[in-house]
N, C-alpha and C positions, 0 to 999 in steps of 0.2 A: 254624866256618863260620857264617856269620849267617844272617837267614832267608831273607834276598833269595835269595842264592845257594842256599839250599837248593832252595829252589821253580826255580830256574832249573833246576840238574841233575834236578830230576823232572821238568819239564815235557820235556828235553832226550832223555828216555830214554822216553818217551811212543812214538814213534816207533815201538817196537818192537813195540806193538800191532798185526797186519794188518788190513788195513781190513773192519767186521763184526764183528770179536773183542770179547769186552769185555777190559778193563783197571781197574785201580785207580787213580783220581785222587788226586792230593795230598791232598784234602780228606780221601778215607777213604770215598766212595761209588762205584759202580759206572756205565759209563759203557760207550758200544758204538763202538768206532773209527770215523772217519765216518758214522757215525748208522745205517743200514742192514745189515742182518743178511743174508748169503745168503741168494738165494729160486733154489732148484735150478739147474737148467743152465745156466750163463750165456750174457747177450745182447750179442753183442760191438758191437753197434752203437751208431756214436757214439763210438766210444774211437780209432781210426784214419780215417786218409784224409780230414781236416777240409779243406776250402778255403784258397784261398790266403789268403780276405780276413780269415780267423782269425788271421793270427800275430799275437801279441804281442812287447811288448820283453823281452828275458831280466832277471830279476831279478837284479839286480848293480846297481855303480856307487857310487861317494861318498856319493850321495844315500840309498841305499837302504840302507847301510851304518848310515849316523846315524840312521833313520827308527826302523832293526830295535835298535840301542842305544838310545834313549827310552823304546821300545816297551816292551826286556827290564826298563830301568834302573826301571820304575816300574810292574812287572807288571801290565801291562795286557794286554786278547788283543786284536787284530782281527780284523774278517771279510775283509779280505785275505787272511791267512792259514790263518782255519779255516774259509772256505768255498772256498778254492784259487781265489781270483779273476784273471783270467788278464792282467789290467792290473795286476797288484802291485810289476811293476819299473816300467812308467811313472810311477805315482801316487809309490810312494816315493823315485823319483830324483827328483821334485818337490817331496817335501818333505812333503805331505799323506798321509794314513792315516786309515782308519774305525777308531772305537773302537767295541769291544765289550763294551760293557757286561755287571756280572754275573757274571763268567765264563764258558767256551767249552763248558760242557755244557750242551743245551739239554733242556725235559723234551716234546721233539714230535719227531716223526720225519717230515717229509715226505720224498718222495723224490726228488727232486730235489739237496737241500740235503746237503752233507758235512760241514756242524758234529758235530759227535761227541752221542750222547742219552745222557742219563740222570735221575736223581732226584736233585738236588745235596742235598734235605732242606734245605731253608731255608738251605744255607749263601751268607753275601755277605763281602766284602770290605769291611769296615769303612772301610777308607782308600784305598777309591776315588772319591770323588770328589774329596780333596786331588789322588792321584795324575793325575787324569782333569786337573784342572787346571792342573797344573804342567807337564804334557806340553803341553798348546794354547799353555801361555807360554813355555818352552826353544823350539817348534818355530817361537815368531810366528806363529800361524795368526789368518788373519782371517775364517775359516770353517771350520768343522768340524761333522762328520758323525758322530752317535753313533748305534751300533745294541746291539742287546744279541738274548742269546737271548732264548727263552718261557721263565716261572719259573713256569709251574703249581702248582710245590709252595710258592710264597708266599701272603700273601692276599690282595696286593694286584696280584700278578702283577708286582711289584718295581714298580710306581707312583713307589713314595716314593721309593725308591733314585735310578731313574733322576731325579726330577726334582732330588733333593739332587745330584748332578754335573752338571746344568743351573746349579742355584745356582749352585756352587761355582766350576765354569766363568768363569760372569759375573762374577762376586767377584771375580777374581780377575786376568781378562780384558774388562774393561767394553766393549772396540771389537768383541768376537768376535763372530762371526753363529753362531746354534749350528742346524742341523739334528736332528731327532730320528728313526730311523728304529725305528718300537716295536713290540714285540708288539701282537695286538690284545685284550688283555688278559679274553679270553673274554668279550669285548662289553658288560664291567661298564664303565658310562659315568662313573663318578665316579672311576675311575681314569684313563681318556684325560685327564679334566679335571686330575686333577693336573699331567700330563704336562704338559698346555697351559699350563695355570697358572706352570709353573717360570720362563719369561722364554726362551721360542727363540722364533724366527722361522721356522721350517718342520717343519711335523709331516707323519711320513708313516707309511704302513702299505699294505702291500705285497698289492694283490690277485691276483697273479702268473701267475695263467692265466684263461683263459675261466670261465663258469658252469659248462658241460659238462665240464670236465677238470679242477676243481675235486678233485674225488676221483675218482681215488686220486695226484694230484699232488702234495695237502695233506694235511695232518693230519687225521685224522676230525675232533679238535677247533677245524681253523680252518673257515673256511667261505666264500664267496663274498659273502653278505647281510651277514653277522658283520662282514666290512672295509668294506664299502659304509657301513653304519651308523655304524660308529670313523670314521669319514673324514666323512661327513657331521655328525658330532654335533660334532668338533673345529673343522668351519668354522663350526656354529650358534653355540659355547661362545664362541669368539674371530674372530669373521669376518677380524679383518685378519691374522690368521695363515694362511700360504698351506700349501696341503694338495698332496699328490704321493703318487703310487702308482707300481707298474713291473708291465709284462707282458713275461715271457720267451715267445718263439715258439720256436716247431718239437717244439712236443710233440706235434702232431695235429689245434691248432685251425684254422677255416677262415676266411676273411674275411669274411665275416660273423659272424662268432663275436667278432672282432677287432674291427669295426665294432660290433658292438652291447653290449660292453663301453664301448668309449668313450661311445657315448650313455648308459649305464648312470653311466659314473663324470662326465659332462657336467652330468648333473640332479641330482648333490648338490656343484655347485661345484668338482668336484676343480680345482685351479690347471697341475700340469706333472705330465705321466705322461712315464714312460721306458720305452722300447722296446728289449729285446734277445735275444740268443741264448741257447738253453737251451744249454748245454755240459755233459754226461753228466762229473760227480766218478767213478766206480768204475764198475765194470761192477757193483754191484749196487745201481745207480740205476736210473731209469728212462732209455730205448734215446731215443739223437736219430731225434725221424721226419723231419723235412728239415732241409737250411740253408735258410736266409734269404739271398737276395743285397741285396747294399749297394741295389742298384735298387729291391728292396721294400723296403726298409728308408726309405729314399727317399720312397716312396711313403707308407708311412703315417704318417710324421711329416705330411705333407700334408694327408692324413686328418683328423688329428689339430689341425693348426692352424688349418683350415676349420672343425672342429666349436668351436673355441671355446676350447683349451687356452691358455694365456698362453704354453708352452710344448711340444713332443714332441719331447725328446730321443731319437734313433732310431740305432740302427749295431751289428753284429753284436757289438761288446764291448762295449757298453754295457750298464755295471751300474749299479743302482738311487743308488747313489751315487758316479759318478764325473763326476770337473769339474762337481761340486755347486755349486760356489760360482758356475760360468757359466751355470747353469741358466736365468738370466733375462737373458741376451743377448742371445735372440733370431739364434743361429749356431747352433744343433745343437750345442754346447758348442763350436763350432771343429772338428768332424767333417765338415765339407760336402767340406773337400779331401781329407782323407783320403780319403773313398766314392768320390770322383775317381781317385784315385792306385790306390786296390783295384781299380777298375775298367777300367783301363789297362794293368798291372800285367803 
């Protein structure tokens, strides 16, 4: 059996872990299924009774068939998959997929997030940035989206890594637009720069809630200031590289909580924020405190293009990286009819 397929069949048998459990990775380190441990009595809110203007398309289809064979044939992970993203049958009947860089163990736990945690111990994959690029060129992408976990246990917080499949990428794909969506690399600034440095056109890092809900929605280790900083240092390092962050609602922030994030992330430049729903991974995440209707949703894109943003991609599935590459349309990526059609519905 060669290796590919070895790694295929363990990753295949992963599964059997329940989510909170730990399990053992291929690599030989320890890892906690969906990243969150039970905390006592469960809070079922959030897990049933979603709105209507939640559905997504079933993952299935032709499309989504070939996206998930690239994916396996060149082991690579995405956060389609290991954060259960609920657009994963529209993107990949598309054609498009977020790579995730690194491997799919992360070493932070927020709670929110259903990547799986643990301590990988310096472990990387040597031959992923060939891999990373041979995928962008089988697939014909003329835009792609890389994210990767947090490597706390590197020293550079996987800097070099991620920028070597930047390179690689380009090498190899000279027309690709490469997006970077990165850790904030525990606000060491000459790592962001490497990032920069590699040759993409849109660096992002993700401030995801309010100031106030900050913690405990985050990592003790990440922080609110911490991304403000990564984001503002990356538009000083390289101005003509455009910078994007995302804020998930309905975890309990208030509008003005929401407003004065965007004048927050306004005064160091940010270029296009994305606006969406928080969707509860397990019941031992944190509980949905509201929906969001498409109408607020609506609403603060408007917000948001008043204050100054180039773009505010807004809609209750909108994730940080989806219809990336229409981000500068100036259409809400092509959502304005959909918010119509939910709302009618």
């Amino acid at each position: 059996m060669s290796e590919l397929k070895d790694i295929r069949v363990v990753r295949e048998a992963l599964p059997g872990a329940r989510s909170g459990e730990k399990y053992q990775t291929p690599q030989g380190f320890t890892a906690i299924k969906d990243g969150i441990k039970p905390r006592g009595e469960p809070d079922r809110r959030g897990l049933l009774g979603k709105p209507r203007w939640l559905k997504a398309p079933l993952a299935a289809g032709a499309g989504y068939d070939s996206v998930k064979r690239a994916v396996r044939d060149h082991r690579l992970a995405t956060v389609c998959e290991e954060a259960k993203c609920p657009n994963i049958g529209e993107c990949w009947n598309a054609g498009t997929a977020t790579i995730m860089l690194m491997g799919a163990v992360c070493t932070r736990a927020c709670r929110f997030c259903s990547v799986d945690t643990g301590n990988p111990r310096g472990w990387l994959d040597a031959e992923e940035p060939q891999h990373a690029a041979r995928t962008v060129q089988l697939m014909k992408l003329r835009y792609v989206v890389l994210t990767s976990v947090d490597r706390d246990d590197l020293p550079d917080g996987g800097a070099a890594h991620y920028a070597a499949c930047i390179r690689e990428i380009k090498a190899l794909n000279p027309q690709t637009a490469v997006e970077a969506l990165t850790p904030d690399f525990q606000g060491v600034l000459r790592d962001v720069e490497t990032v920069v440095d590699s040759g993409l056109e849109v660096f992002a890092q993700n401030v995801e809630t309010v100031r106030r809900l900050t913690h405990p929605v985050r990592d003790p280790r990440a922080g609110y200031d911490q991304t403000l900083e990564v984001l503002a240092h990356a538009k000083r390092h390289r101005p003509a590289v455009v910078t994007k962050t995302s804020l998930m609602l309905g975890l309990g922030e208030a509008d003005e909580e929401i407003a004065a994030t965007m004048d927050d992330l306004r005064a160091i430049d940010v270029d296009i924020l994305t606006l969406g729903q928080y969707l509860r991974p397990t019941m031992n995440h944190l509980p949905v405190e509201r929906y969001v209707s498409p109408e607020e949703f609506d609403r603060y894109r408007e917000w948001g293009l008043a204050k100054g943003f180039r773009e505010c991609v807004s809609g209750p599935l909108v994730r940080s990286s989806y219809r990336a590459e229409q981000a500068l349309n100036g259409n809400n990526v092509g959502l304005d009819n959909h918010a119509a059609a939910a709302r009618n519905a």
